[in-house]
C-alpha positions as CSV (number, residue, x, y, z in Angstrom):
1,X,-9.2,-1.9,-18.5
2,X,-8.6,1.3,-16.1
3,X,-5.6,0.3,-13.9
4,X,-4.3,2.3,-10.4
5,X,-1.3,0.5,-8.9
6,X,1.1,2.3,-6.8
7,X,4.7,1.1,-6.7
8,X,5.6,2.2,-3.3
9,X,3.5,2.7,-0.4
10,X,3.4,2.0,3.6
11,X,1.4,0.3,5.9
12,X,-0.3,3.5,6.0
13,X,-3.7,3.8,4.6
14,X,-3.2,6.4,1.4
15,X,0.6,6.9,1.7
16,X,1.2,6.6,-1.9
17,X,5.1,6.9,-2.7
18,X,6.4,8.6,-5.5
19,X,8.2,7.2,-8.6
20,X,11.5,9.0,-9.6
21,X,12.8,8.5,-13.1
22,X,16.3,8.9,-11.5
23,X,16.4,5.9,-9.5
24,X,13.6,4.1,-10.5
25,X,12.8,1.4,-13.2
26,X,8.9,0.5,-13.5
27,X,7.5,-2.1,-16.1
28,X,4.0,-3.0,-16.4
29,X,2.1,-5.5,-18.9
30,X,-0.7,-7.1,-19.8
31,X,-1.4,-10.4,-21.8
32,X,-3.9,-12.3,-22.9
33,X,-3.6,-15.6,-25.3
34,X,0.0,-15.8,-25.1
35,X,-0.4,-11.9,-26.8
36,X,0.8,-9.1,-25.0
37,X,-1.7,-6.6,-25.0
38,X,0.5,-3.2,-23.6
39,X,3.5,-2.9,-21.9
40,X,4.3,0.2,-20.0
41,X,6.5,2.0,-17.8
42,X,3.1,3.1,-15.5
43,X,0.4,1.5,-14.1
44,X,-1.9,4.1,-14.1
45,X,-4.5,4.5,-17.1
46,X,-6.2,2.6,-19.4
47,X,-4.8,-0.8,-21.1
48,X,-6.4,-2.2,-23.9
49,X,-9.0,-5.2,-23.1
50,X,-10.5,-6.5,-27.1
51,X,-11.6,-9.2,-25.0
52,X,-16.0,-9.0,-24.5
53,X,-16.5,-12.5,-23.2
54,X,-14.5,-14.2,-20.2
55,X,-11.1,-14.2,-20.5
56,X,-7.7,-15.4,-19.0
57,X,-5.5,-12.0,-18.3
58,X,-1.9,-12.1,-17.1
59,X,-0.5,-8.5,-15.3
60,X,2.8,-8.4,-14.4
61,X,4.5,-5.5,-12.2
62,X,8.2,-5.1,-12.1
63,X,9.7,-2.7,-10.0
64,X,13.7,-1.5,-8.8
65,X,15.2,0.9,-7.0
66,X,18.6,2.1,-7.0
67,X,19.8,4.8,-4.7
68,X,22.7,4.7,-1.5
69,X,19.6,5.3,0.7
70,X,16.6,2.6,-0.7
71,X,18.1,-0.5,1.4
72,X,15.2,-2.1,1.2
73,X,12.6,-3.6,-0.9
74,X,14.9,-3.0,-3.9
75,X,13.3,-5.1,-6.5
76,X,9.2,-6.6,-7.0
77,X,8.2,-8.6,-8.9
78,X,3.9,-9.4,-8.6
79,X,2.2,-11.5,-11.6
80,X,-1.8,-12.0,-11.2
81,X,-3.5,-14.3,-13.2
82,X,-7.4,-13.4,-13.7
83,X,-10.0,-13.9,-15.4
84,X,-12.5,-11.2,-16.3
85,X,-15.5,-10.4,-18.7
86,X,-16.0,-6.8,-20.4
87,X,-19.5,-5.4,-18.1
88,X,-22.4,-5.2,-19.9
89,X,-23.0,-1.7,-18.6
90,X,-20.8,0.8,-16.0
91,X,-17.5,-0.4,-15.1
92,X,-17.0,-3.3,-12.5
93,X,-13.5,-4.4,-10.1
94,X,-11.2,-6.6,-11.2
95,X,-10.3,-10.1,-9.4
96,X,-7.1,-8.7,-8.6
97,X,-5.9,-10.7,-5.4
98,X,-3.4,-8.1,-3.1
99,X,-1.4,-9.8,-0.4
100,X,-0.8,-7.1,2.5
101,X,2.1,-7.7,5.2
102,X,2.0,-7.4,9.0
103,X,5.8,-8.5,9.7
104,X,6.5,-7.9,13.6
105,X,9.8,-5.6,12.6
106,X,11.3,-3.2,15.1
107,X,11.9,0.5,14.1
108,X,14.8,-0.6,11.7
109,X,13.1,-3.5,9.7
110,X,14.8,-6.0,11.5
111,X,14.1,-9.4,13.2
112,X,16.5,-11.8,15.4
113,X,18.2,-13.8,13.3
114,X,19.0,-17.4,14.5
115,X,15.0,-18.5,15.4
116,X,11.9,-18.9,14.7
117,X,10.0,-16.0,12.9
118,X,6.0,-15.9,12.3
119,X,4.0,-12.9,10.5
120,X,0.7,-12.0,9.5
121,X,-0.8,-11.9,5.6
122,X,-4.2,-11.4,4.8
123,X,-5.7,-11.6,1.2
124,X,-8.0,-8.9,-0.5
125,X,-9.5,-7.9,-3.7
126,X,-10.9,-4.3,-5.4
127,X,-14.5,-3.8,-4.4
128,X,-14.4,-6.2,-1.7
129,X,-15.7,-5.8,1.6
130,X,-12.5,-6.6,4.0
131,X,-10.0,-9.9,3.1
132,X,-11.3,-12.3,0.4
133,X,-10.7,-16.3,1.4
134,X,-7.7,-17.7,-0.6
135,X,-7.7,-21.4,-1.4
136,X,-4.7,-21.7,-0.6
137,X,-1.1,-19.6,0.3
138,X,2.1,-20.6,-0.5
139,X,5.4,-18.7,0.6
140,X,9.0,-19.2,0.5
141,X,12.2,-17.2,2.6
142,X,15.6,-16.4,0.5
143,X,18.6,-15.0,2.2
144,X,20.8,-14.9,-0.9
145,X,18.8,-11.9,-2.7
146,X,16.9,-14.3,-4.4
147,X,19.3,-17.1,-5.8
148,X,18.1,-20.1,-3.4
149,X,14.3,-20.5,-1.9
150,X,13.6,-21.7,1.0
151,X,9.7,-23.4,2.1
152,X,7.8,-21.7,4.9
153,X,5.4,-22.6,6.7
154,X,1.8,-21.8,6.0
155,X,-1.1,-22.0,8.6
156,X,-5.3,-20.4,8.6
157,X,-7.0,-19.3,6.1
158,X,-10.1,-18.2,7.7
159,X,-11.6,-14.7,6.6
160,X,-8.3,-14.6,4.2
161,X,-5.9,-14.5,6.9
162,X,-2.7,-17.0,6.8
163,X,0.4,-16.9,9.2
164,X,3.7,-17.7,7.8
165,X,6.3,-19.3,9.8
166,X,10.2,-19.6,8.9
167,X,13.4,-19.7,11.3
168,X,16.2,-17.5,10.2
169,X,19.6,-18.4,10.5
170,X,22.3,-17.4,12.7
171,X,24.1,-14.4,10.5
172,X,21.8,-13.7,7.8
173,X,21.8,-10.1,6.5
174,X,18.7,-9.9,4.5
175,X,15.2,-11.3,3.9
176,X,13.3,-12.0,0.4
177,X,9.6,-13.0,0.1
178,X,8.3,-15.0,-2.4
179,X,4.5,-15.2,-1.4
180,X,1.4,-16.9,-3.8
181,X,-1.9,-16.7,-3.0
182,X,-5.1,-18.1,-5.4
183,X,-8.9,-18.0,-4.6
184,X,-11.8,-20.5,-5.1
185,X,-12.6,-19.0,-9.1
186,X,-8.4,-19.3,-9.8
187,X,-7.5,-16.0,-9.6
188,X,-4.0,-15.9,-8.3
189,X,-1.4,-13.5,-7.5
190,X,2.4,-14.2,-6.9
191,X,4.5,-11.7,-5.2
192,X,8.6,-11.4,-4.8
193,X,9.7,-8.8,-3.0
194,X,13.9,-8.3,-2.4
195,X,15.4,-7.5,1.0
196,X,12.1,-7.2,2.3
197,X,13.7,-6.9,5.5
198,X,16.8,-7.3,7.9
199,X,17.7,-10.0,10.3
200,X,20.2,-8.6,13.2
């Protein structure tokens, strides 16, 4: 299984960002049957699949951030639950489902606290033409870093595309995501991201 996955990027198509041993921390595994199959601290190259006929796969990404000027995203943590058969010639995509983010920030990362607050995600998968229709979308607000979750509210669907909708209290300094996402064969993919932005 040849695996690409970039731990930071931006809403900029091929702005790839680059991993410092210094600061960062980067875990990456892969299990099957309750076995883990390899656990890394990349996610680029080639993990062992013994697996030929249809099989359950659990990848996990795990990554931190520790310097005085990373104030956001800090932490990730994105699980994806596939399943996937060994090609009977070539190579073929895995069902990995990728949530992407259109958050209406300003130039800080920052939206009003105290109100109501909607944004954009759309679903997608490897060798897809444009976003992939989830089943279903689940997603959840923290403003303790993670300790307490909070329901949002979840509406569309269509062509992949869901609006979440929240209201952020009066004070609150910064945002967690907590976002799941699963299509009509199962695949899912849960993603937690820390501080993913500021309220004002």
């Amino acid at each position: 299984m040849n695996l690409a996955i970039t731990p930071w990027t931006d809403s900029q198509a091929g702005h790839d960002g680059v991993y410092s041993y210094v600061t960062d921390k980067f875990t990456t595994q892969l299990s099957a049957h309750g076995e883990v199959l390899a656990k890394r601290i990349t996610a680029t190259g080639s993990f062992p699949a013994p697996y030929a006929e249809p099989t359950e796969y659990t990848l996990t990404m795990d990554s931190s951030r520790t310097a005085a000027y990373w104030k956001l995203s800090t932490k990730t943590h994105s699980e994806w639950r596939f399943t996937s058969a060994r090609p009977a010639s070539g190579t073929a995509p895995l069902p990995l489902l990728q949530l992407y983010y259109d958050l209406p920030l300003d130039l800080l990362n920052r939206a009003s606290a105290g109100g109501k607050f909607s944004f954009a995600v759309r679903t997608e998968e490897p060798g897809t033409a444009g976003p992939v229709r989830a089943r279903t979308l689940t997603a959840e607000v923290s403003y303790d870093d993670g300790t307490t979750w909070h329901q949002a509210g979840v509406t569309g669907g269509d062509g992949g595309r869901f609006t979440v909708t929240t209201r952020h209290p009066e004070g609150a300094g910064y945002v967690s995501l907590r976002i799941g996402a699963q299509d009509a064969d199962g695949n899912s993919v849960q993603q937690t991201i820390t501080r993913a932005h500021v309220v004002k």
